[in-house]
C-alpha positions as CSV (number, residue, x, y, z in Angstrom):
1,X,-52.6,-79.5,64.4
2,X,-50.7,-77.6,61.5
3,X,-53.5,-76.5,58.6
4,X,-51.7,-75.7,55.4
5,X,-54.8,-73.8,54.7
6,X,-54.1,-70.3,56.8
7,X,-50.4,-71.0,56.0
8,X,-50.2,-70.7,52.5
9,X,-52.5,-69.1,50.0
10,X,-54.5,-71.4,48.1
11,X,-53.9,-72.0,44.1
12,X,-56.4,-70.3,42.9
13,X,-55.4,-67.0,44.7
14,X,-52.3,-67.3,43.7
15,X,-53.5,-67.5,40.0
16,X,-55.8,-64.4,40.6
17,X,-53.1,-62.6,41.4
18,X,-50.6,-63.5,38.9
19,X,-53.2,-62.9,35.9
20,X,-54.3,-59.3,37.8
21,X,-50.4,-58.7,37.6
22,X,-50.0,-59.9,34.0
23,X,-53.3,-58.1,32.8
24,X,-52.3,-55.0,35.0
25,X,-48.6,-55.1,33.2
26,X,-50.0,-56.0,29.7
27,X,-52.7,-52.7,30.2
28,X,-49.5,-50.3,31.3
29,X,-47.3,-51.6,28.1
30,X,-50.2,-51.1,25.4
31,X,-51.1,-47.6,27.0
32,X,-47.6,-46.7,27.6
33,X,-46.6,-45.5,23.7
34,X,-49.7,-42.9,24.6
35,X,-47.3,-40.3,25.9
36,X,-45.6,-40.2,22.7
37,X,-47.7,-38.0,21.3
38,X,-46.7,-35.1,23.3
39,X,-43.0,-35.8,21.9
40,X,-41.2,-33.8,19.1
41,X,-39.9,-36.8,17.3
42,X,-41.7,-39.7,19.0
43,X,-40.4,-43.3,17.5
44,X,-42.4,-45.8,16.1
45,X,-41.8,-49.5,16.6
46,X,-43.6,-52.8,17.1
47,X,-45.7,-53.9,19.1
48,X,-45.9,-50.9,20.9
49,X,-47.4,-48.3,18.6
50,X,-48.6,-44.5,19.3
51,X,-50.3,-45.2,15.7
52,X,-48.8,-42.3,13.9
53,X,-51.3,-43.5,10.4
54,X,-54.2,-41.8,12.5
55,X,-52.7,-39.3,14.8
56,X,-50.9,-37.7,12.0
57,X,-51.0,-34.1,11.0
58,X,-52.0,-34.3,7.7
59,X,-51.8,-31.5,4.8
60,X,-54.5,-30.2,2.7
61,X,-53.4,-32.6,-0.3
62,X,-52.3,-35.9,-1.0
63,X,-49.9,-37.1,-4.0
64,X,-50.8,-40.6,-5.3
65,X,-48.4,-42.5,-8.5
66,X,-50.5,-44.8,-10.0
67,X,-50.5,-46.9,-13.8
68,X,-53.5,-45.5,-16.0
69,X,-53.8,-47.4,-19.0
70,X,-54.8,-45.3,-22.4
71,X,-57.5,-46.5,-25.0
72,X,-57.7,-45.3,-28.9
73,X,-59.0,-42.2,-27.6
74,X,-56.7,-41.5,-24.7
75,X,-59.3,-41.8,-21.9
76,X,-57.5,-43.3,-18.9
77,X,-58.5,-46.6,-17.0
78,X,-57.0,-47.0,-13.8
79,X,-55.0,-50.6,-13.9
80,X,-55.1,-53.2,-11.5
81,X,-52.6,-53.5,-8.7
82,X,-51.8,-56.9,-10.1
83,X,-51.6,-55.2,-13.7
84,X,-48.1,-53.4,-12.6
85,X,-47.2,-56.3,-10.3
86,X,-47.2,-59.3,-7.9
87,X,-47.5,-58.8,-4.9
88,X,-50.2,-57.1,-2.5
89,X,-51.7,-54.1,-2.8
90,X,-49.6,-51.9,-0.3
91,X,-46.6,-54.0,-1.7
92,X,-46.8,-53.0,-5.3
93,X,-47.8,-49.2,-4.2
94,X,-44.5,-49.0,-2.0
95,X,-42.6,-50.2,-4.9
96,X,-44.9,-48.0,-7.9
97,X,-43.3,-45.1,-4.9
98,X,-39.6,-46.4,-5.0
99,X,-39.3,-46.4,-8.5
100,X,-40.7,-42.8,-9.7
101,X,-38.6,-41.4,-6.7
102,X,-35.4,-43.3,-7.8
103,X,-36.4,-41.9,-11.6
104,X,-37.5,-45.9,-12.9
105,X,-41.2,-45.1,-14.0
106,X,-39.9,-46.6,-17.2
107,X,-39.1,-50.2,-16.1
108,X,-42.3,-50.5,-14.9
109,X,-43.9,-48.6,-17.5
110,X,-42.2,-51.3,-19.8
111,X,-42.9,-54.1,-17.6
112,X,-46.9,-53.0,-17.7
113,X,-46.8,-52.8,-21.6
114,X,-45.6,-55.9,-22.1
115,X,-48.0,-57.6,-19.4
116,X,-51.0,-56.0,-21.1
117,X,-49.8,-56.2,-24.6
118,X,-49.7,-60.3,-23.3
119,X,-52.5,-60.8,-21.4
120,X,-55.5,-61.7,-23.5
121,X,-57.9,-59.9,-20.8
122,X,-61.1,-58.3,-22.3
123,X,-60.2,-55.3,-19.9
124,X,-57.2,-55.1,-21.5
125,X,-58.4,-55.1,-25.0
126,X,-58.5,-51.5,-26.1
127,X,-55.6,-49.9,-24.3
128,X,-52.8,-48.7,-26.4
129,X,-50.5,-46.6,-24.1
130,X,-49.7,-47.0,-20.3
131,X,-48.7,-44.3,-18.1
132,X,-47.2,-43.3,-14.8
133,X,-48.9,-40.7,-13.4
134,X,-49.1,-38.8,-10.2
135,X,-52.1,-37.3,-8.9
136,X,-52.4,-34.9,-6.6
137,X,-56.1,-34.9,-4.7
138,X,-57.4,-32.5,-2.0
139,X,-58.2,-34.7,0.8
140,X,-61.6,-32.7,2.1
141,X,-62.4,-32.7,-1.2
142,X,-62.4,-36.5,-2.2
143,X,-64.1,-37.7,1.5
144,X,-66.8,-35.5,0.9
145,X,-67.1,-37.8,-2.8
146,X,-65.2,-35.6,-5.1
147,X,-63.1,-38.4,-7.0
148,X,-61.4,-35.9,-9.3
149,X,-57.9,-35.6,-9.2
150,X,-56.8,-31.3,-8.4
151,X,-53.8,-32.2,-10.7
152,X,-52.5,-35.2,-12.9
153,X,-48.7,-35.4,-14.2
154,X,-47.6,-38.2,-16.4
155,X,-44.1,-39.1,-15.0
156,X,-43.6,-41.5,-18.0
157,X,-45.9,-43.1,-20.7
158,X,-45.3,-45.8,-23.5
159,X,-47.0,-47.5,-26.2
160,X,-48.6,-50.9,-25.9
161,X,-47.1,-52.9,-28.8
162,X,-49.0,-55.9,-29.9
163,X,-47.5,-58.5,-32.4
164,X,-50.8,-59.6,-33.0
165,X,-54.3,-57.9,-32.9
């Protein structure tokens, strides 16, 4: 008599094996990008990263643009990401970025005035100027607590202009 049994491996073998292969083959793509690190000029893609945001070399100092807005005596207040525009936070930076680097600080300079001159907002109340600025910050410096900017630059600054106060 013919037993299918020692002929044929069972299902459930059959499904140990094919998830060791899969989690064996899933383990060798995720690791994989790891040898990148040793490269010159490693790419960087999707799904497969060597995460380049936390291997990085980094300098001593970071630049940072960012919208200040200016009371009646010109003490800064750092605006909202939603202030300068919609979008998310790491969406409105990358396009704060674009436009200083493509020499546009004043469209969104303008576009900032107008929203705040608009917006009825108690936090919005006392400022009279808005300003593009880049900071530079040392990076030891600001982990250890040290919020203070090393250097501010205003790349471009206007007036808030209210119709009505």
């Amino acid at each position: 008599m013919n037993d299918d049994r020692t002929t044929r491996p069972s299902g459930r073998r059959l499904e140990s094996a094919f998830a060791g292969l899969f989690a064996s083959g899933l383990l060798l793509a995720v690791t994989a990008p790891v040898v990148l690190n040793w490269a010159d000029d490693p790419p960087d893609g999707f799904p497969f990263s060597y995460y380049p945001m936390f291997s990085k070399v980094r300098g001593e100092t970071v630049h940072v643009n960012h919208v200040v807005g200016l009371d009646g005596r010109m003490r800064p207040h750092l605006l909202r990401h939603a202030d300068v525009a919609t979008g998310g936070m790491n969406q409105v930076r990358r396009n704060l970025n674009r436009a200083v680097r493509c020499g546009r600080a004043f469209e969104v300079c303008e576009r900032v005035a107008e929203r705040i001159a608009t917006s009825g907002k108690k936090r919005h109340r006392d400022l009279v100027n808005v300003a593009v600025v880049r900071s530079t910050y040392r990076l030891d410096d600001f982990m250890a607590g040290d919020r203070q900017p090393e250097n501010v630059r205003v790349v471009f600054g206007l007036p808030v202009e209210r119709t009505n106060r």
